[in-house]
mmCIF file as gemmi writes it, N, C-alpha and C atoms, coordinates in Angstrom:
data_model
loop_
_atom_site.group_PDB
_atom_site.id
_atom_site.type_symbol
_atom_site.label_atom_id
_atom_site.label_alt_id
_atom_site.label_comp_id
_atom_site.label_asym_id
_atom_site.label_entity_id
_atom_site.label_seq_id
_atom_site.pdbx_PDB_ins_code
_atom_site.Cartn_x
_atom_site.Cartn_y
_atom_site.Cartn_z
_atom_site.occupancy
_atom_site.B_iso_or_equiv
_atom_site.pdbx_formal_charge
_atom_site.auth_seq_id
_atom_site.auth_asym_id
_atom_site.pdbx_PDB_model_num
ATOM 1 N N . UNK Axp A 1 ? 104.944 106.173 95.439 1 0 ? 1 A 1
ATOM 2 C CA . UNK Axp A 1 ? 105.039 105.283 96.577 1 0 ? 1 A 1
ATOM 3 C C . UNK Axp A 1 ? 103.625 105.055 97.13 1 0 ? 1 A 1
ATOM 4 N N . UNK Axp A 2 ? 103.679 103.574 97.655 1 0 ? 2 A 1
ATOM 5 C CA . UNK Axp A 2 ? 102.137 103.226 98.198 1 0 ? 2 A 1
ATOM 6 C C . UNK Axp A 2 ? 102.419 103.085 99.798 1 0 ? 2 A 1
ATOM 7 N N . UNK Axp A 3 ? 101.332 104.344 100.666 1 0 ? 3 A 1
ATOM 8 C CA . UNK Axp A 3 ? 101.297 104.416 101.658 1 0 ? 3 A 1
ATOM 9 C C . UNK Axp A 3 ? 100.065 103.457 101.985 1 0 ? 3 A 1
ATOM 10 N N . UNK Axp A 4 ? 100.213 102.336 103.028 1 0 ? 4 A 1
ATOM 11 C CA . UNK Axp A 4 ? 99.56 101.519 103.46 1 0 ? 4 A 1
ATOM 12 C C . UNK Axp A 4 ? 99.557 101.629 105.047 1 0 ? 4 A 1
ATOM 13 N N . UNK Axp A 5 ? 98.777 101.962 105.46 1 0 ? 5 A 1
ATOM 14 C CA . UNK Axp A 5 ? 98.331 101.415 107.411 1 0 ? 5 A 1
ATOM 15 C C . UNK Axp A 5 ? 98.124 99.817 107.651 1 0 ? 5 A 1
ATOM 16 N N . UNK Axp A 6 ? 98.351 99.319 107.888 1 0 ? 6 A 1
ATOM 17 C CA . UNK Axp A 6 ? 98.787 98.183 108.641 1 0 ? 6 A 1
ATOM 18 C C . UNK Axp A 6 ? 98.363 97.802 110.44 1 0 ? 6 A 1
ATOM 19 N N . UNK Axp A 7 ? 97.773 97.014 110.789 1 0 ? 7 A 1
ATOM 20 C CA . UNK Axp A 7 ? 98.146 96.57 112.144 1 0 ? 7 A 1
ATOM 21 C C . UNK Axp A 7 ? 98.684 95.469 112.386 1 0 ? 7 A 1
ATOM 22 N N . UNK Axp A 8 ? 98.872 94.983 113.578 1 0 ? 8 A 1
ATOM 23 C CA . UNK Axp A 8 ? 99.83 93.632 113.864 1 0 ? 8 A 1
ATOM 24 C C . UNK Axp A 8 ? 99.107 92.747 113.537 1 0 ? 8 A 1
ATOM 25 N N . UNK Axp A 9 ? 99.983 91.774 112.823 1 0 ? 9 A 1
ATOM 26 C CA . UNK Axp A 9 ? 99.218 90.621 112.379 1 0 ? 9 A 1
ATOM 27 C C . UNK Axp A 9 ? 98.682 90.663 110.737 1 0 ? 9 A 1
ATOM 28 N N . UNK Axp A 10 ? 98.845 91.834 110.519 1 0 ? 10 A 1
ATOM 29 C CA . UNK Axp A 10 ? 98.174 91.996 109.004 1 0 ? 10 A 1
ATOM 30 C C . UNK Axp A 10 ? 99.215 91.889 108.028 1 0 ? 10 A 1
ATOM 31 N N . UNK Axp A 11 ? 98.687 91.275 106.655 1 0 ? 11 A 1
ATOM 32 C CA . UNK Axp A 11 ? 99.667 91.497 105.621 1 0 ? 11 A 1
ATOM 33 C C . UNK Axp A 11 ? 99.142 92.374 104.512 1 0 ? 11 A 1
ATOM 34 N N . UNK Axp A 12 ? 100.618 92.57 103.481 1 0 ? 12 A 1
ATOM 35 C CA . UNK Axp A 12 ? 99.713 93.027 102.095 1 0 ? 12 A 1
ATOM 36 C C . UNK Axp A 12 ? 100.588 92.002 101.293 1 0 ? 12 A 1
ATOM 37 N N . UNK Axp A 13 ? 100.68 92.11 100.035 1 0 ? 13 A 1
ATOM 38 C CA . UNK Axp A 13 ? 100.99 91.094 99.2 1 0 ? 13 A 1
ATOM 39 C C . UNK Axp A 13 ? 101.438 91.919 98.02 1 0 ? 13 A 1
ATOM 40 N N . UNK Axp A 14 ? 102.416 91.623 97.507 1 0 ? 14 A 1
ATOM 41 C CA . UNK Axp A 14 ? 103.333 92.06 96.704 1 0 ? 14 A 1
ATOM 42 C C . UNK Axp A 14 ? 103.41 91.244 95.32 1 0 ? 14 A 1
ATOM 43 N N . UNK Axp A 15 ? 102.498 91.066 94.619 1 0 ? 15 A 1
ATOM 44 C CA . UNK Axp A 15 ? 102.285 90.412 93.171 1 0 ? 15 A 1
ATOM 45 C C . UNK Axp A 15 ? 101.617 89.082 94.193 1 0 ? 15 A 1
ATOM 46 N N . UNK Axp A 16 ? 101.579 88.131 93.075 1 0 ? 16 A 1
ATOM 47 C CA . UNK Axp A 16 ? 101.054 86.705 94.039 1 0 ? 16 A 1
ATOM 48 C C . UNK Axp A 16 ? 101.672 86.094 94.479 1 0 ? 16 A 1
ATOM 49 N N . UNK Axp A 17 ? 103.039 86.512 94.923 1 0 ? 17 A 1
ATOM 50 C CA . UNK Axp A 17 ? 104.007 85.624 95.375 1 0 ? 17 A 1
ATOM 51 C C . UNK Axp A 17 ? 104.772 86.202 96.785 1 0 ? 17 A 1
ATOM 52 N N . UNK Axp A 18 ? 104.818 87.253 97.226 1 0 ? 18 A 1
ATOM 53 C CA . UNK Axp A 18 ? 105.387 88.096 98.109 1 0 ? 18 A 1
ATOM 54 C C . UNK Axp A 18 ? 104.443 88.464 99.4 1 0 ? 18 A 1
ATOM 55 N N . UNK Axp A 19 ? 104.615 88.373 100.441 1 0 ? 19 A 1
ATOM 56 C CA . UNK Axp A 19 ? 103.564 88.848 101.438 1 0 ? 19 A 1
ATOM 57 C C . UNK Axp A 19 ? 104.377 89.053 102.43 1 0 ? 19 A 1
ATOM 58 N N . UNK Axp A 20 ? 104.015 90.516 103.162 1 0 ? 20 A 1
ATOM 59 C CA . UNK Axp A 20 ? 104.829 90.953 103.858 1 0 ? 20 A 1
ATOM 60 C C . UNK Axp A 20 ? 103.6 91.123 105.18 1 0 ? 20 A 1
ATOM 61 N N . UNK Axp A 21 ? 104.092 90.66 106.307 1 0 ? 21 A 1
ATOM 62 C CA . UNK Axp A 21 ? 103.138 90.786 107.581 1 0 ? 21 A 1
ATOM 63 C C . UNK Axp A 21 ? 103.898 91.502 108.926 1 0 ? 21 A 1
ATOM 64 N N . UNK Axp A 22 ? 102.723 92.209 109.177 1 0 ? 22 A 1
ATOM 65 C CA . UNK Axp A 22 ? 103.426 92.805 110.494 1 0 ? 22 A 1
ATOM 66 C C . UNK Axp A 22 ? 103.559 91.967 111.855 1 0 ? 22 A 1
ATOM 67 N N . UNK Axp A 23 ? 104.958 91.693 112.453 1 0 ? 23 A 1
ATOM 68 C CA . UNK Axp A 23 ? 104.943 90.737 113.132 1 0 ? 23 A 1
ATOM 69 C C . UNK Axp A 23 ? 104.769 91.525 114.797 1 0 ? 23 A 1
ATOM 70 N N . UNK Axp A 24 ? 105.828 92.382 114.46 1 0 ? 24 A 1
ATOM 71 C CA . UNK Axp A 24 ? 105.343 93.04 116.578 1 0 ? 24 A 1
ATOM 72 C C . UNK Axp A 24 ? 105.689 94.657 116.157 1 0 ? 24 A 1
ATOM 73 N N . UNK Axp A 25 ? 105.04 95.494 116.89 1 0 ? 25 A 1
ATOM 74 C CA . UNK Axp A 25 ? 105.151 97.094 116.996 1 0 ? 25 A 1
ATOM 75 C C . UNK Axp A 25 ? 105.662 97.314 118.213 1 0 ? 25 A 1
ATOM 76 N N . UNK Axp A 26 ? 106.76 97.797 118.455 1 0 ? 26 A 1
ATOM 77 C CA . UNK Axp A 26 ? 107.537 98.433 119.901 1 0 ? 26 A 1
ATOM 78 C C . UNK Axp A 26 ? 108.137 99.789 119.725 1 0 ? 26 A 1
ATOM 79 N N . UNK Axp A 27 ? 107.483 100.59 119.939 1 0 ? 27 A 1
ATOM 80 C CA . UNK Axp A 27 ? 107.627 102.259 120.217 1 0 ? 27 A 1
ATOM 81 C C . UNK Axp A 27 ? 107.34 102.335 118.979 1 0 ? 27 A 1
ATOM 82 N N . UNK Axp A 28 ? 108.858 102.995 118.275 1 0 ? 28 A 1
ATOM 83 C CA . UNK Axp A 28 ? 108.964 103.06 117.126 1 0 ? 28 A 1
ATOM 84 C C . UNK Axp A 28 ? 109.505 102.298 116.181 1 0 ? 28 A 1
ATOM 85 N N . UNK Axp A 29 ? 109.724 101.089 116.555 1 0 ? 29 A 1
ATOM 86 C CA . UNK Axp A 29 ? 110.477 99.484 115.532 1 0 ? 29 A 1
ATOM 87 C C . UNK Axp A 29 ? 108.896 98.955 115.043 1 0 ? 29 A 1
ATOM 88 N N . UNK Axp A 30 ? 109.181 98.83 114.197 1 0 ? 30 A 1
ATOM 89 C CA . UNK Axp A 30 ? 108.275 97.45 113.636 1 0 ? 30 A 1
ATOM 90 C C . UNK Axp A 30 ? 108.516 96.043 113.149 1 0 ? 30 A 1
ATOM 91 N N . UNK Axp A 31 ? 108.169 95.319 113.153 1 0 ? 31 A 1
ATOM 92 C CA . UNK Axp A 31 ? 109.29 94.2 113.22 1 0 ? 31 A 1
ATOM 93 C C . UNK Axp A 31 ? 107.938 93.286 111.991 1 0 ? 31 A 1
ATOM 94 N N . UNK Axp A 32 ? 108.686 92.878 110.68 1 0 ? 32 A 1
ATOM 95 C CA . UNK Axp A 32 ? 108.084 92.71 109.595 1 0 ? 32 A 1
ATOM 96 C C . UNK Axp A 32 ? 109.209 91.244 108.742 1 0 ? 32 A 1
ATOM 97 N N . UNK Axp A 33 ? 107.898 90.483 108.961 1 0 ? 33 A 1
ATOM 98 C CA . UNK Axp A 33 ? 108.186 88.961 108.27 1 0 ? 33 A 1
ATOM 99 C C . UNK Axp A 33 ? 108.063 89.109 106.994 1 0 ? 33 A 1
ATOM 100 N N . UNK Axp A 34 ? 109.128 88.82 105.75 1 0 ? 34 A 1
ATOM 101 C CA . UNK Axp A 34 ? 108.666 88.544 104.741 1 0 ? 34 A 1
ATOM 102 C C . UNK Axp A 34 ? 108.595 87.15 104.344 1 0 ? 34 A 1
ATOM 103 N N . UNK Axp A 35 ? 107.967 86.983 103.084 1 0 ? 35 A 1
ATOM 104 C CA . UNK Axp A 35 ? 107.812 85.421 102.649 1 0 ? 35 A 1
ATOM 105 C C . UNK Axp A 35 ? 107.904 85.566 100.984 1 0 ? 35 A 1
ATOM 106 N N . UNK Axp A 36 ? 108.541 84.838 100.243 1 0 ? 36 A 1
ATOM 107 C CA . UNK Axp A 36 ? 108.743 84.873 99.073 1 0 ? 36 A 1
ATOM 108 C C . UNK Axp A 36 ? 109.745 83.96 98.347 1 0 ? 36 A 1
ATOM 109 N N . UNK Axp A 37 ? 109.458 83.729 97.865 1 0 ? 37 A 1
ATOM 110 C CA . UNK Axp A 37 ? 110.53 82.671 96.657 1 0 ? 37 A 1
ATOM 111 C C . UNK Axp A 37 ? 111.825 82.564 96.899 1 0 ? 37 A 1
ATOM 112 N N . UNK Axp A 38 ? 112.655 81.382 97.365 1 0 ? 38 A 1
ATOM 113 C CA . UNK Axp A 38 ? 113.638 81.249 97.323 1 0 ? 38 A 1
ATOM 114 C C . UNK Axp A 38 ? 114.671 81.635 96.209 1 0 ? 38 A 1
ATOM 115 N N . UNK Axp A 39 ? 113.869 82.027 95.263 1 0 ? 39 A 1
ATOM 116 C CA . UNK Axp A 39 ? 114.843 82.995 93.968 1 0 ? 39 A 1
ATOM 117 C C . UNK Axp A 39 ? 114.556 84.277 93.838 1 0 ? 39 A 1
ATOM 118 N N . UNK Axp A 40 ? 113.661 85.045 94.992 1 0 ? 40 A 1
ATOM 119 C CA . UNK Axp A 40 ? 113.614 86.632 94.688 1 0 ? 40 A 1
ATOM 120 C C . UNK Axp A 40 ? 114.909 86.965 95.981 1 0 ? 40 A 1
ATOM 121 N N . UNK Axp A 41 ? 115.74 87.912 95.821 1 0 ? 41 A 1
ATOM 122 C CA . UNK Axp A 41 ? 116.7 88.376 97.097 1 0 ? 41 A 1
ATOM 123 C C . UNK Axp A 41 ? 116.054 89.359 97.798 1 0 ? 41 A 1
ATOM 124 N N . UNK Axp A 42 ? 116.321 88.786 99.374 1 0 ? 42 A 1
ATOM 125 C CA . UNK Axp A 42 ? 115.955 90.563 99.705 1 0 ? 42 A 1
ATOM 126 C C . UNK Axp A 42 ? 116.312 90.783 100.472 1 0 ? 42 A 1
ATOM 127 N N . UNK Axp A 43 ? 116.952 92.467 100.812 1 0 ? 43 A 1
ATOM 128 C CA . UNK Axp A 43 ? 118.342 92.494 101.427 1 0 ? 43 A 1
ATOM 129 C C . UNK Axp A 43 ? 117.733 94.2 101.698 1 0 ? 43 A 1
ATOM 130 N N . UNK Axp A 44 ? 118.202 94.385 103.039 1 0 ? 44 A 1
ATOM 131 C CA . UNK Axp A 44 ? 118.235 95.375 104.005 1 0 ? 44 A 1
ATOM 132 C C . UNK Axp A 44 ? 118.642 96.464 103.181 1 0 ? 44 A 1
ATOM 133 N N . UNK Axp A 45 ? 117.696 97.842 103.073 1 0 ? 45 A 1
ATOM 134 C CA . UNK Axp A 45 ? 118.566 99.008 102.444 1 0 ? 45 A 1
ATOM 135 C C . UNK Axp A 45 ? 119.812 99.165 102.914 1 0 ? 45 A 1
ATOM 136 N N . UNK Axp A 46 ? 120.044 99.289 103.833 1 0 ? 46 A 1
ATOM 137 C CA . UNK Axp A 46 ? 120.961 99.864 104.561 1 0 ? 46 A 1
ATOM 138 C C . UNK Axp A 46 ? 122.202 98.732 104.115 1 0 ? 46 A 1
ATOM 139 N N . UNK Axp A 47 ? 122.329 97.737 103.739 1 0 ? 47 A 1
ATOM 140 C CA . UNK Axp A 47 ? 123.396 96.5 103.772 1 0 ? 47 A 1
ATOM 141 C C . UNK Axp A 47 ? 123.569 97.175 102.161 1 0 ? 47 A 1
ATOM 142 N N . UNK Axp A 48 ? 122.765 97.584 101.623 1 0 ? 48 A 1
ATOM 143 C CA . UNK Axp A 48 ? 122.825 97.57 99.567 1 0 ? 48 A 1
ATOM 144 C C . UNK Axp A 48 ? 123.734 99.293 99.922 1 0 ? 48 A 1
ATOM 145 N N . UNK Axp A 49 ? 123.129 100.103 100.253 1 0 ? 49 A 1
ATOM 146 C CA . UNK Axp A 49 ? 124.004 100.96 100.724 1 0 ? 49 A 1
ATOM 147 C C . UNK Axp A 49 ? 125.236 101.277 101.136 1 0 ? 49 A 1
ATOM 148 N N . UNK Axp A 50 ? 125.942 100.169 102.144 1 0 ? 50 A 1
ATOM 149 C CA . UNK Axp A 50 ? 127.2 100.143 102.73 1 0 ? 50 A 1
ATOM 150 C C . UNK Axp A 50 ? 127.835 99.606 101.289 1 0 ? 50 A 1
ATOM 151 N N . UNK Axp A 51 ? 127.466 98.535 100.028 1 0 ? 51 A 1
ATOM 152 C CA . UNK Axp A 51 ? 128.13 97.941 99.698 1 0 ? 51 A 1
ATOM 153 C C . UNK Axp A 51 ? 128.523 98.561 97.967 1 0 ? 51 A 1
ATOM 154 N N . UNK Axp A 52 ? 127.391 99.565 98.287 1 0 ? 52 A 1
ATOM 155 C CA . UNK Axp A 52 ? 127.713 100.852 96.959 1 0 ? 52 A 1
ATOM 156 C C . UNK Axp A 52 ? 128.938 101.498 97.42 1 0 ? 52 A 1
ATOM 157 N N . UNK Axp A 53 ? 128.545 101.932 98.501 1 0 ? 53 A 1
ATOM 158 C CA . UNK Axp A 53 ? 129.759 103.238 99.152 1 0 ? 53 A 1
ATOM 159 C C . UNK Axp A 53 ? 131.287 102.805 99.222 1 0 ? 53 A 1
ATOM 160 N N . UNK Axp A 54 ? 130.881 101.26 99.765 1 0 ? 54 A 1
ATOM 161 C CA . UNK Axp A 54 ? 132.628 100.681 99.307 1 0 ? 54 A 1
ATOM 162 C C . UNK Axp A 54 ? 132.696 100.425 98.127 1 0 ? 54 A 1
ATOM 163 N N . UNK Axp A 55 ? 131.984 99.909 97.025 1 0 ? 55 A 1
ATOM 164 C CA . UNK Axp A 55 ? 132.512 99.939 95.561 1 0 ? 55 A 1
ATOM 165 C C . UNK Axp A 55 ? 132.645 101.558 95.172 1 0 ? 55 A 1
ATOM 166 N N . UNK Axp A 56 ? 131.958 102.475 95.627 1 0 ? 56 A 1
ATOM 167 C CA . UNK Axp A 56 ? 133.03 103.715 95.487 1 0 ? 56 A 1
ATOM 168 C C . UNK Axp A 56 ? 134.203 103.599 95.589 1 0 ? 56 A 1
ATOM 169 N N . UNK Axp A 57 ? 134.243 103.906 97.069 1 0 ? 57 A 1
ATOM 170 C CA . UNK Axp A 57 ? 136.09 103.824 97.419 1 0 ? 57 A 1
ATOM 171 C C . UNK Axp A 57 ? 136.543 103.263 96.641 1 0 ? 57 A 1
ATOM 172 N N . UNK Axp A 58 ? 136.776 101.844 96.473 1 0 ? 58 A 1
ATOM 173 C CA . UNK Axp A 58 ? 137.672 101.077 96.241 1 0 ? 58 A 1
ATOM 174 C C . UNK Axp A 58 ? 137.949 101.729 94.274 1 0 ? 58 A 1
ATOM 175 N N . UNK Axp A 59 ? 136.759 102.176 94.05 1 0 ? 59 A 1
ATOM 176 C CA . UNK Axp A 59 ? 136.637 102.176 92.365 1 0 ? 59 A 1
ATOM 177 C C . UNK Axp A 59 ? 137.875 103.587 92.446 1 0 ? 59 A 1
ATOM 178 N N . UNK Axp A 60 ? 138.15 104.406 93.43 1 0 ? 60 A 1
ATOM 179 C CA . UNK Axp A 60 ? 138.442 105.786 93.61 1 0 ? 60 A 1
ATOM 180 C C . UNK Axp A 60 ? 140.642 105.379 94.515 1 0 ? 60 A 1
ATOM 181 N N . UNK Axp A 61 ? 140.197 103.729 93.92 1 0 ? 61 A 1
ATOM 182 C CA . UNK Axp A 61 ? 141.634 103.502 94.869 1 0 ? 61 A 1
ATOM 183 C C . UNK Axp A 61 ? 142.44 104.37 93.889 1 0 ? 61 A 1
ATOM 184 N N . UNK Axp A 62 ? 143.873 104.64 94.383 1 0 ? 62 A 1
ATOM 185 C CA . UNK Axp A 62 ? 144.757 104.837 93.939 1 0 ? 62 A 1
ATOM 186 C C . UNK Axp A 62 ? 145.985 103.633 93.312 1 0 ? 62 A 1
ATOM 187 N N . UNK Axp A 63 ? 145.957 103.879 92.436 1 0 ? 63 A 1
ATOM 188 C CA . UNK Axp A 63 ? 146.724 102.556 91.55 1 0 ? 63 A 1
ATOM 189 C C . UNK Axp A 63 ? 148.062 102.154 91.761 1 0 ? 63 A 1
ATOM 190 N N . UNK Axp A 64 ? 148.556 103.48 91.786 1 0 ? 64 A 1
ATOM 191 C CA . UNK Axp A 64 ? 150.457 103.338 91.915 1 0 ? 64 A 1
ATOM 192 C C . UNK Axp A 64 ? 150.679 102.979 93.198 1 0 ? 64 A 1
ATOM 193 N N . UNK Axp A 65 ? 149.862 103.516 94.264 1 0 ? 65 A 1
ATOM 194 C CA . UNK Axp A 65 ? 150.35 103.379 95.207 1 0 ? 65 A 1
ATOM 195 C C . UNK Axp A 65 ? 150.256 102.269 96.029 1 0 ? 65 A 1
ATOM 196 N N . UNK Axp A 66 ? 148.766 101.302 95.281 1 0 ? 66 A 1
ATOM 197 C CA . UNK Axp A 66 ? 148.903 99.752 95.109 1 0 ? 66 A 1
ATOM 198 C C . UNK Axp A 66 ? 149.426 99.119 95.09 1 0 ? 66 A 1
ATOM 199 N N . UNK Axp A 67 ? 150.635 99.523 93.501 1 0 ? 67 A 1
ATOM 200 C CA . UNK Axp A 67 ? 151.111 98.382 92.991 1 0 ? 67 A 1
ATOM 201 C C . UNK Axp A 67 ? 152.856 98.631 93.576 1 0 ? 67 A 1
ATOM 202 N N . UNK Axp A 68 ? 152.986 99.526 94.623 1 0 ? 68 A 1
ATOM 203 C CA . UNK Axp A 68 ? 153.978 100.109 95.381 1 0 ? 68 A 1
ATOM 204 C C . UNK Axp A 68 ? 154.266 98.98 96.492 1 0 ? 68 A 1
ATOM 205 N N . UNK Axp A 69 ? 152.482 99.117 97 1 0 ? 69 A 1
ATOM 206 C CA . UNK Axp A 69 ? 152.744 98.358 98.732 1 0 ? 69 A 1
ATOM 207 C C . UNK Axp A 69 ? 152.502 96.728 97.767 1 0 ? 69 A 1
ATOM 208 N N . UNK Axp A 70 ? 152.318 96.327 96.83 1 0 ? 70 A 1
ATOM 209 C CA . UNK Axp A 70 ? 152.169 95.179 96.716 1 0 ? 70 A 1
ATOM 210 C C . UNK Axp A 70 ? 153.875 94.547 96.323 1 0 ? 70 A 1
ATOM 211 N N . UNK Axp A 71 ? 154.509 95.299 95.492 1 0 ? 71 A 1
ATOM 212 C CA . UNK Axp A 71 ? 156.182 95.453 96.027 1 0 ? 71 A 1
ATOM 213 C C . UNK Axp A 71 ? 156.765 95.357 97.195 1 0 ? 71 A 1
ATOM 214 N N . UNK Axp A 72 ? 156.091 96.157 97.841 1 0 ? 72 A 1
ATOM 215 C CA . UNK Axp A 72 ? 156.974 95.967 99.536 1 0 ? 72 A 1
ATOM 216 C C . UNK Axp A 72 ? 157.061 94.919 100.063 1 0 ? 72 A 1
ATOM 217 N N . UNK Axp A 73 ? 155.224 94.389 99.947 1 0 ? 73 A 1
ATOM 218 C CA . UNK Axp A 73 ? 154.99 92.77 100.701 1 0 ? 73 A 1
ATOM 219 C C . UNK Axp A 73 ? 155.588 92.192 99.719 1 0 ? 73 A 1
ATOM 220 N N . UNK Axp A 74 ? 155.986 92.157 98.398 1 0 ? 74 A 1
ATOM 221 C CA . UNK Axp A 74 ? 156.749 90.824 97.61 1 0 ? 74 A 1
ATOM 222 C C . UNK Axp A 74 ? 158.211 91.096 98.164 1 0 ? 74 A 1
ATOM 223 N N . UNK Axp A 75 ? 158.858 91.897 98.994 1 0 ? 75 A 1
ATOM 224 C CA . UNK Axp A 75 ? 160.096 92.08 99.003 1 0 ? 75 A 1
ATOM 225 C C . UNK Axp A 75 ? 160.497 91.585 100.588 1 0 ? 75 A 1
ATOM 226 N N . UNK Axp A 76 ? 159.378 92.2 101.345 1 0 ? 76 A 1
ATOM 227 C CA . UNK Axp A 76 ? 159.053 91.711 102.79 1 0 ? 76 A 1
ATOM 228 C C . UNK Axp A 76 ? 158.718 90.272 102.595 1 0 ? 76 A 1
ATOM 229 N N . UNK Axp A 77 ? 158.401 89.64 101.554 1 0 ? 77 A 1
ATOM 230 C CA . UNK Axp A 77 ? 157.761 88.347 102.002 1 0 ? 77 A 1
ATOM 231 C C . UNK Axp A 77 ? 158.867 87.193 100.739 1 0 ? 77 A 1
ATOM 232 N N . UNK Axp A 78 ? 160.002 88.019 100.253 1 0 ? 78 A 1
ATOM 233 C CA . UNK Axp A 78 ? 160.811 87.498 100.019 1 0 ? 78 A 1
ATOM 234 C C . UNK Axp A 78 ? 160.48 86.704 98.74 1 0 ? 78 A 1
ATOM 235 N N . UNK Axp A 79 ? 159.372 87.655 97.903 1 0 ? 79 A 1
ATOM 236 C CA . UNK Axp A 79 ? 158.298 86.183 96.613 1 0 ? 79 A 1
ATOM 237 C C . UNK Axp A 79 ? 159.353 86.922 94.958 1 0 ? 79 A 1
């Protein structure tokens, strides 16, 4: 990992296409603009995280008991 110091207002640059600048420092937030190609994604650890942990679960569903309640609602819903 590359440890970089930074002040407000400064960037670094991430290949020749990526530049990340520091926009405001408050306590302990930093608040950071990126800029980059409308075809690179870039997405909050924390959002890539939540969306592993539910493809757990769901990968960890239980099957029978699925295809149980999906019976009930076809019987409740009269299909």
């Amino acid at each position: 990992m590359l440890v970089l110091t930074r002040k407000l207002g400064q960037n670094i640059l991430i290949g020749e296409k990526i530049s990340v600048k520091v926009l405001r420092i408050d306590s302990n937030k930093v608040q950071l603009g990126v800029s980059a190609p409308q075809s690179i994604a870039i997405y909050r650890q924390e959002i890539i995280d939540n969306i592993k942990d539910f493809n757990r679960l769901a990968n960890k569903t239980d099957h029978a008991r699925l295809k149980e309640a999906a019976r009930f609602f076809k019987q409740l819903l009269g299909v």
